[in-house]
Structures are given as structure tokens and as C-alpha cells.
Residue frames as qw, qx, qy, qz and C-alpha x, y, z in Angstrom:
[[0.399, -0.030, -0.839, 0.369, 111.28, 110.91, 82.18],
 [0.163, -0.606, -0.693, 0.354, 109.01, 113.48, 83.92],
 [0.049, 0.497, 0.515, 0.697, 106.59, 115.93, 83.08],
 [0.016, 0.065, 0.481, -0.874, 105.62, 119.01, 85.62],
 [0.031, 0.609, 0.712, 0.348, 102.07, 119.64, 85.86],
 [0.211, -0.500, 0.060, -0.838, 100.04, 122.73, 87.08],
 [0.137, -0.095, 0.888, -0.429, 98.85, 121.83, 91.07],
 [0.603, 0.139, 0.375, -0.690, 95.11, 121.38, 89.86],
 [0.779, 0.236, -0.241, -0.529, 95.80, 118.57, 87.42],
 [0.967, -0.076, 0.112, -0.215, 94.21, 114.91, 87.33],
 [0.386, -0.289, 0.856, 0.188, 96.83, 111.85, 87.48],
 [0.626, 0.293, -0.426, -0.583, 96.13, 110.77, 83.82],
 [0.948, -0.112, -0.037, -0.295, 94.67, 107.52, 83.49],
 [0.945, 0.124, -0.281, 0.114, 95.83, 104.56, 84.68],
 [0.223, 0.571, -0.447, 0.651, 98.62, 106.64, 86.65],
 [0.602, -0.452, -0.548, 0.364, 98.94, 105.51, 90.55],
 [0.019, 0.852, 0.013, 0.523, 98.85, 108.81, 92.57],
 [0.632, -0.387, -0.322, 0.588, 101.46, 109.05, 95.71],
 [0.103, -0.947, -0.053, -0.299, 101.56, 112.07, 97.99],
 [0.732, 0.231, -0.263, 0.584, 104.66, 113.18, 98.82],
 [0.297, -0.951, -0.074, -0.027, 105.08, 115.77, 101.68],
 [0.460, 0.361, -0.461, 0.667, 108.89, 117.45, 102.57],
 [0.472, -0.873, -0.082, -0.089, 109.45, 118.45, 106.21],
 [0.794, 0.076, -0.163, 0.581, 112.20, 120.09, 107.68],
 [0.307, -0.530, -0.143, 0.777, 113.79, 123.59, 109.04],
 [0.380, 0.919, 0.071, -0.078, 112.96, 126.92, 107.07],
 [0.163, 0.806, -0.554, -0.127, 116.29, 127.38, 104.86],
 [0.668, -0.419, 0.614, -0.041, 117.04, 123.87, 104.76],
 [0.041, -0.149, 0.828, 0.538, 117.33, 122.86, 100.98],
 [0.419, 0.274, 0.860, -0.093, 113.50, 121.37, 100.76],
 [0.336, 0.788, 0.059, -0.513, 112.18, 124.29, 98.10],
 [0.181, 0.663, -0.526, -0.501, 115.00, 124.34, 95.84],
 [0.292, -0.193, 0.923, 0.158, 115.14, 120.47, 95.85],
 [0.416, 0.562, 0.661, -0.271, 111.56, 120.55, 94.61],
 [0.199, 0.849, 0.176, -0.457, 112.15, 123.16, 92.56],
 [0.140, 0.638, -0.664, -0.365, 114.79, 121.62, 90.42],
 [0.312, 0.195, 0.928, 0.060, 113.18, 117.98, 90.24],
 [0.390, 0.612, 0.678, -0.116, 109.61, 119.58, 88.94],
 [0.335, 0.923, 0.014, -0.187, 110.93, 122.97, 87.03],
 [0.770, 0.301, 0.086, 0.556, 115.02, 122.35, 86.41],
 [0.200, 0.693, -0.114, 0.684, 115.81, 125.44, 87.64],
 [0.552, -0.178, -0.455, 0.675, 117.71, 126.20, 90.69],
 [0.024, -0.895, -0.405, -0.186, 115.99, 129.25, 92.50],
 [0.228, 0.714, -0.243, 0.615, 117.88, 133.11, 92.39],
 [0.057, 0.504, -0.473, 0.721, 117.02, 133.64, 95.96],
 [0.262, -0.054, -0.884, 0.384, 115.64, 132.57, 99.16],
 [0.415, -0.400, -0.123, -0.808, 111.97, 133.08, 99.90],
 [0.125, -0.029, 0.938, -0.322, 110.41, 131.21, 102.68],
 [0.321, -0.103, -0.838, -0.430, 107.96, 128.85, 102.00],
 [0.608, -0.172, 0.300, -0.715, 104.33, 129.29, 103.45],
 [0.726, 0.292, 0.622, -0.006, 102.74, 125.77, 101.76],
 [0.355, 0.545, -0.599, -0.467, 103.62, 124.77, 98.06],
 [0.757, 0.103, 0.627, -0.153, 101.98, 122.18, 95.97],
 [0.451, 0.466, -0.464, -0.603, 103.54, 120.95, 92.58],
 [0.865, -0.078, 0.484, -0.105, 102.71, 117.84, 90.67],
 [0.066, 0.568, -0.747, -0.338, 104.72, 115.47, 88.60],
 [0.937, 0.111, 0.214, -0.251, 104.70, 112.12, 86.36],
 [0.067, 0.596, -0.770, -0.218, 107.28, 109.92, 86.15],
 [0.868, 0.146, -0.467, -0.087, 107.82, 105.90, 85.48],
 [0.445, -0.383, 0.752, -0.299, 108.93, 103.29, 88.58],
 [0.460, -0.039, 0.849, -0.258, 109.27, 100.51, 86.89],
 [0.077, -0.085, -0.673, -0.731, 107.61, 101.11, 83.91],
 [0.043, -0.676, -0.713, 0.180, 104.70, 101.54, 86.16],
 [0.065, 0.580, 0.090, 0.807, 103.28, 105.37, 85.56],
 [0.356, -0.500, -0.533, 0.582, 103.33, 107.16, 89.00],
 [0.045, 0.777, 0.413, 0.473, 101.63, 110.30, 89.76],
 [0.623, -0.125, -0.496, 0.592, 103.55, 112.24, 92.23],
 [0.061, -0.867, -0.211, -0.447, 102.14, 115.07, 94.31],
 [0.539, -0.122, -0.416, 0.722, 104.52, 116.82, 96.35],
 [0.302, -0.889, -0.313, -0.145, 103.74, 119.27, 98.96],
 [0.554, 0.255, -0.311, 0.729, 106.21, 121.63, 100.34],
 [0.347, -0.896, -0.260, -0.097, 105.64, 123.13, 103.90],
 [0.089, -0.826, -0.025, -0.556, 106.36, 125.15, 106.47],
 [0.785, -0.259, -0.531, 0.190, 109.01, 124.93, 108.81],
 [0.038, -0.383, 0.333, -0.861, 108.55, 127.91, 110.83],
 [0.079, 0.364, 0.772, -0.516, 107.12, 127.56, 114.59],
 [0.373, 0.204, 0.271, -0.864, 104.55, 129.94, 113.17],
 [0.707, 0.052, -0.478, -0.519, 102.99, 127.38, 111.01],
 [0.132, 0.072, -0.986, 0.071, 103.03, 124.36, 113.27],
 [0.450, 0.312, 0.741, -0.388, 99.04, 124.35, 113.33],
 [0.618, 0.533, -0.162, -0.555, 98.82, 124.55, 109.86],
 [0.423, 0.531, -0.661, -0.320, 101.21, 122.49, 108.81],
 [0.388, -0.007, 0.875, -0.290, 99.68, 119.02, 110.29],
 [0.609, 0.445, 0.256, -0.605, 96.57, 119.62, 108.00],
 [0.465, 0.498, -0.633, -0.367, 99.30, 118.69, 104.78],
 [0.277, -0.430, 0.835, -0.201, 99.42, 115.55, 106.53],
 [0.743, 0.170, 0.626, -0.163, 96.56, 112.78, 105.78],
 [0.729, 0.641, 0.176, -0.165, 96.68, 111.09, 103.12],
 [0.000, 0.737, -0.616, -0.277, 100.56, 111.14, 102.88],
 [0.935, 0.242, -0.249, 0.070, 102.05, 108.05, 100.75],
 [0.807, 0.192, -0.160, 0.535, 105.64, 108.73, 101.98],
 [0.218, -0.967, 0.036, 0.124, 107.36, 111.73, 104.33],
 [0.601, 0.427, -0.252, 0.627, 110.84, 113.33, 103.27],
 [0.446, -0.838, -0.073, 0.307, 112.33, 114.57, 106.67],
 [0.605, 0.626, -0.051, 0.489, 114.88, 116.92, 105.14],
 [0.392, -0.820, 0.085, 0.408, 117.96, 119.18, 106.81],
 [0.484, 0.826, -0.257, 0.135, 120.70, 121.19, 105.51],
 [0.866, 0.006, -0.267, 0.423, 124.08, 118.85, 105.98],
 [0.372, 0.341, -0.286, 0.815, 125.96, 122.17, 106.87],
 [0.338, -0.439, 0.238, -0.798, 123.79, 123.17, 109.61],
 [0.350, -0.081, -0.899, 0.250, 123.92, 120.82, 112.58],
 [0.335, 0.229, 0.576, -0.710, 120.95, 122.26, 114.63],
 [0.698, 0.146, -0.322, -0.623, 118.58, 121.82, 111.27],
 [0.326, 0.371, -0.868, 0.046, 120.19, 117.89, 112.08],
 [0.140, 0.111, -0.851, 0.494, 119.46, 117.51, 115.05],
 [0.438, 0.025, 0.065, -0.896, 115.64, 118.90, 114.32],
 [0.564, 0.100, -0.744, -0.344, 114.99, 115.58, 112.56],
 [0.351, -0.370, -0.809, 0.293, 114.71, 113.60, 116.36],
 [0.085, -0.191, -0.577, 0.789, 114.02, 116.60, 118.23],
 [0.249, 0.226, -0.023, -0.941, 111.14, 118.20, 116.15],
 [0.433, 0.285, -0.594, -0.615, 110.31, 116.62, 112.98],
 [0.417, -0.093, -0.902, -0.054, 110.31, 112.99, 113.50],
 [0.020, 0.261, 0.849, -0.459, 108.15, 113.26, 116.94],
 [0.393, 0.306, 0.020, -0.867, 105.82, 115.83, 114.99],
 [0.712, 0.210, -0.456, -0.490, 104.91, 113.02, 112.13],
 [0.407, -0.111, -0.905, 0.061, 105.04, 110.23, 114.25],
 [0.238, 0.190, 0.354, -0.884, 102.38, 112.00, 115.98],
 [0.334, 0.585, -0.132, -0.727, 100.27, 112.89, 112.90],
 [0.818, 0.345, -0.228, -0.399, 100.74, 110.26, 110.78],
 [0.606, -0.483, 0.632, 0.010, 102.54, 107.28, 112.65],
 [0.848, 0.083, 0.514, 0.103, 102.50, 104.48, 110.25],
 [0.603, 0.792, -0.012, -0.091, 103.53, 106.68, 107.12],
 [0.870, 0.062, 0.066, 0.485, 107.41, 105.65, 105.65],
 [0.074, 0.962, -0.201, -0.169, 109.90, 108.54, 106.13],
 [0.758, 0.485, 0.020, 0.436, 112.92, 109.15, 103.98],
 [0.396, -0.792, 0.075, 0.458, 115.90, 111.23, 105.77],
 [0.599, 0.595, 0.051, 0.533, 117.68, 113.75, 102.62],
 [0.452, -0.537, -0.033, 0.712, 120.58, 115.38, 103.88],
 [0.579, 0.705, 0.311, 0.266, 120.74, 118.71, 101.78],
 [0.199, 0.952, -0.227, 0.039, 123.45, 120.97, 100.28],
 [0.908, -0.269, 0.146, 0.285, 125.76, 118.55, 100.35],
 [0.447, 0.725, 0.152, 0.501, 127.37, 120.99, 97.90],
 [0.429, -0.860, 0.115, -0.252, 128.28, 123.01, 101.20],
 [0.880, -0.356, 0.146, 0.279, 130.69, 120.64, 102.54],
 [0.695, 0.163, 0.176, 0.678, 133.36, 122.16, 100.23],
 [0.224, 0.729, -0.044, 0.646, 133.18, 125.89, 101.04],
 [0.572, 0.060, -0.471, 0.670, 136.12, 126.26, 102.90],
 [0.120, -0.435, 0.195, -0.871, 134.55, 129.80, 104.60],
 [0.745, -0.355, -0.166, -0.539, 131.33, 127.97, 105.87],
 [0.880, -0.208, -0.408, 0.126, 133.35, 124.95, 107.39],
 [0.266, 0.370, -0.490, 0.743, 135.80, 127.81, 109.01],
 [0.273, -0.323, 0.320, -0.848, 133.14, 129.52, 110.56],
 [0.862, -0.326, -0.128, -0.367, 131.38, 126.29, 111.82],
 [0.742, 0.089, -0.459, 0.480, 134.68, 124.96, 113.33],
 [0.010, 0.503, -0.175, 0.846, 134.73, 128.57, 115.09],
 [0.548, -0.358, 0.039, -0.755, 132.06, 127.41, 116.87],
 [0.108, -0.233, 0.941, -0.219, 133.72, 123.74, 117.55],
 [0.758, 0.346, 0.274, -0.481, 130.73, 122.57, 115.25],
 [0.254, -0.140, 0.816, 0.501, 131.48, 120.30, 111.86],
 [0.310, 0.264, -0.690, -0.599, 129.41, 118.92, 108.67],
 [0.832, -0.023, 0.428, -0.351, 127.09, 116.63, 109.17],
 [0.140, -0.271, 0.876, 0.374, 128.73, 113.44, 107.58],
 [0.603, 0.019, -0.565, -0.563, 127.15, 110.96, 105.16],
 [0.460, -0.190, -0.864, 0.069, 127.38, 108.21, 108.01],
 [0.014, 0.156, 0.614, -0.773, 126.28, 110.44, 111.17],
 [0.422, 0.165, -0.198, -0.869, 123.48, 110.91, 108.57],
 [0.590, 0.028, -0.771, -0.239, 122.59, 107.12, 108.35],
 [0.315, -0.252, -0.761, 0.508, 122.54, 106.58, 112.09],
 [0.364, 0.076, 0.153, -0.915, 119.55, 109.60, 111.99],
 [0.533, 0.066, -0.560, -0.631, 118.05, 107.47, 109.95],
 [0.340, 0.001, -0.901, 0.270, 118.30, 104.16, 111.82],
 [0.185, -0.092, -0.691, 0.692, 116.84, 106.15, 114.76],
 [0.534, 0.208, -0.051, -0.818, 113.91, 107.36, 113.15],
 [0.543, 0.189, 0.817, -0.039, 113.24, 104.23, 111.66],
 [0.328, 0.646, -0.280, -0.630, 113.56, 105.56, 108.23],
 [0.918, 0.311, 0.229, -0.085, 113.13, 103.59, 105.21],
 [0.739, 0.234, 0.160, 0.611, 116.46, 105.12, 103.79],
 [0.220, -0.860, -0.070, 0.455, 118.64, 107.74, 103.97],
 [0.603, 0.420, 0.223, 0.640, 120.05, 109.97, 100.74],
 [0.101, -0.685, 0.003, 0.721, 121.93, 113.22, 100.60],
 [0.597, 0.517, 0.450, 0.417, 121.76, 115.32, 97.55],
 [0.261, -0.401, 0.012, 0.878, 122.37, 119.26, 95.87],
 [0.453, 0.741, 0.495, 0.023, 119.89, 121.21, 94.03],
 [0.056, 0.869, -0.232, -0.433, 122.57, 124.05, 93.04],
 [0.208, -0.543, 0.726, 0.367, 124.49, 121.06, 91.17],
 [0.847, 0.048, -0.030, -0.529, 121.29, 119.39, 90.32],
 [0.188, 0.284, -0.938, 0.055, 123.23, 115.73, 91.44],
 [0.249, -0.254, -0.925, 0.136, 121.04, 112.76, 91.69],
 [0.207, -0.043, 0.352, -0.912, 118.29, 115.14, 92.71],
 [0.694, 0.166, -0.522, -0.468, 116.08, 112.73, 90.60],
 [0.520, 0.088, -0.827, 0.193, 116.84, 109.86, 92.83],
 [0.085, -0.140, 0.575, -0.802, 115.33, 111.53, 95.77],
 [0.488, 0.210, -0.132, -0.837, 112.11, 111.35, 94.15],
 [0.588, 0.194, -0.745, -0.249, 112.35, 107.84, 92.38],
 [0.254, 0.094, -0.893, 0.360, 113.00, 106.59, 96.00],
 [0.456, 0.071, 0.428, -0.777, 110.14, 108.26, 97.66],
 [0.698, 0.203, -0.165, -0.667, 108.13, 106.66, 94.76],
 [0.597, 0.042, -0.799, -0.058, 109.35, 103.14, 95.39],
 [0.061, -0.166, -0.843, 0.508, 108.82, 103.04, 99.08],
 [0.539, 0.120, -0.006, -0.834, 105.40, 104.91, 98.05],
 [0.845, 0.234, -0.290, -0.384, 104.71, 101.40, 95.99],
 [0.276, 0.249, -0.900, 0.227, 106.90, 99.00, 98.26],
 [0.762, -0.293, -0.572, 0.072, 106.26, 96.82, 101.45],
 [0.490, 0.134, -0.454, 0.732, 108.79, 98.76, 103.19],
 [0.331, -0.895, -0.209, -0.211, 107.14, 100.88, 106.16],
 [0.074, 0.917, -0.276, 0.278, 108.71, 101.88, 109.00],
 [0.666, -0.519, 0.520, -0.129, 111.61, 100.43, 110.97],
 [0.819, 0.512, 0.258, -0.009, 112.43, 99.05, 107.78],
 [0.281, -0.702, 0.417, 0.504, 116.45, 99.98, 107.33],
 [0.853, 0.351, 0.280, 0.268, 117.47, 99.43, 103.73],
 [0.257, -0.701, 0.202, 0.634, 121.09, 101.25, 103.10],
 [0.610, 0.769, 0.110, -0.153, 121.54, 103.25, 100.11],
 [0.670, -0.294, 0.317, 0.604, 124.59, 102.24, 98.43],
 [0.611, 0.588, 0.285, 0.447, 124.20, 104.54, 95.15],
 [0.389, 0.236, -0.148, 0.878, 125.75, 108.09, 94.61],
 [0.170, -0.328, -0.358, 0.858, 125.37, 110.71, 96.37],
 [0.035, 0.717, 0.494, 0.491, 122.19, 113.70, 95.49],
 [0.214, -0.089, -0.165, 0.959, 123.50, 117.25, 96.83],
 [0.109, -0.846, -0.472, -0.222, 120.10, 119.71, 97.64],
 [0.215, 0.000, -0.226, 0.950, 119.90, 123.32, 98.41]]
């Protein structure tokens, strides 16, 4: 269904080529999710990501799609690099981590006003990640402790809305659920009509990211 490449090779013929960028907090799931869509493997430990480019080729449609995905940087110290990943996007993934309501809330306050800056017209996708999180009882103690909660699946749709996302999916790269679907989707709105302001609710399952 899809085939990693190395980051310096060509979209084989006839392949359409869509650029895929993630943005989002440092620690927020957007590595691993990459990192189990393009390698299957769920990573030991937690480095933080300077810039990361991998590419893939899948099928939309029986159309071949060439998918280059960029993973940045969502430390303050990169925010004058990390504009440069920007032209030339096909599609933004604004990502957070479902168990961490300030990554959440980063999406209006940060994220979304940073690419609608930077690349206004480009379609963003909101992926709630680690949905896998929501069930460990310790993590939801000690965010209750603090008279904090989970980001739900719907408080997660109404981000969307307000961004003027194209759609909004949650997923888990530790469980690898539907992590494949993140991807598929970027690559249809990559090859849709749909831009922004463009609500279209996702009714399939769920995709858990770490």
C-alpha cells in the first residue's frame, strides 16, 4: 500500500507529488506518527525533532501519490527556521497531544495564526494525538489534580471548525490505529477542492498518535 523512500528520491513517474508539513508542540505525537506511517515502528524514546524529511508512495484512488512529509520544530527556538518548511506546502497537519490541554490550546493560540501567516490559503488538517493516553488512569489523575481533563473527540472538532480546518482526526502511533488514515486524508484534501473554511466531519474510526 506504501513504500518508504530515502528523503533524496524522485516521485517515480507519473506519481503526483504533495508536500505534507506536521506542526505542533515539541512532545506532541507528530514524530512518532510519522514514524510509524513511513517505517512501522513506534520509536524507543523521545528525541526532539530539529527538521525531518521522509518520503512515501501510496495510491488515492488508484491515482499514485507521492507524499513528502516534513516534520518540524516546535520549539520557540526554531520559530525562524521553521517558516522556511513552509512554501510549497500541499496540505498542513496542525497536530497536539489529546492529553495535554495547553499543546490544545496552541493550535488557535500559536500554530494556526503562525500558518495563516505563512501560508494563508494552504488546507489544514487538526490530528489529535495519543489518543491512547485517555486510558491511563495515573495521567488523567494527575491532570484532574490540576482541575484540567482530556481533550475530547468533540472539543476537538470545534478546534477544527475554528481554524477552518478541512477535517479533524485523532489517532495513536504506540497502537499504530488508523495511523494510515491520517495520511490518506492529507492526500485527498492534497488532490480535492476542499481549501479552507471547508468543514467536512469525519465520521470513520478513530487513529490514536504518539
Amino acid at each position: 500500500m506504501k513504500a518508504a523512500q530515502a528523503p533524496g528520491e524522485e516521485a517515480p513517474g507519473g506519481a503526483r507529488s504533495v508536500k505534507v508539513v506536521l506542526v505542533g508542540d515539541g512532545g506532541c505525537g507528530k514524530t512518532s506518527l510519522l514514524m510509524v506511517f513511513a517505517e512501522g515502528a513506534f520509536p524507543e524514546s523521545y528525541t526532539p525533532t530539529v527538521f525531518e524529511r521522509l518520503a512515501v508512495n501510496l495510491q488515492v484512488k488508484g491515482k499514485p501519490i507521492h507524499l513528502q512529509i516534513w516534520d518540524t520544530a516546535g520549539q520557540v527556538d526554531y520559530d525562524r527556521l521553521r517558516p522556511l518548511f513552509y512554501p510549497d506546502a500541499s496540505v498542513l497537519l496542525l497536530c497536539f497531544d489529546v492529553t495535554s490541554p495547553h499543546s490544545f490550546d496552541n493550535i488557535s493560540n500559536r500554530w494556526y495564526p503562525e500558518v495563516n501567516h505563512f501560508c494563508k490559503e494552504v488546507p489544514i488538517v487538526v490530528v489529535g494525538c495519543k489518543t491512547d493516553l485517555r486510558k491511563d488512569k495515573s495521567l488523567v489523575k494527575k491532570l484532574r489534580k490540576n482541575g484540567l481533563e482530556p481533550v475530547t473527540y468533540h472539543r476537538g472538532q470545534e478546534m477544527a471548525r475554528a481554524v477552518g480546518a478541512v477535517a479533524y482526526l485523532e489517532c495513536s502511533a504506540l497502537l499504530q490505529e488508523n495511523v494510515h488514515a491520517v495520511f490518506q486524508e492529507a492526500a485527498e484534501v492534497a488532490l480535492s477542492s476542499r481549501g479552507r473554511n471547508f468543514w467536512r466531519r469525519i465520521t470513520r474510526s478513530f487513529c490514536v498518535v504518539t
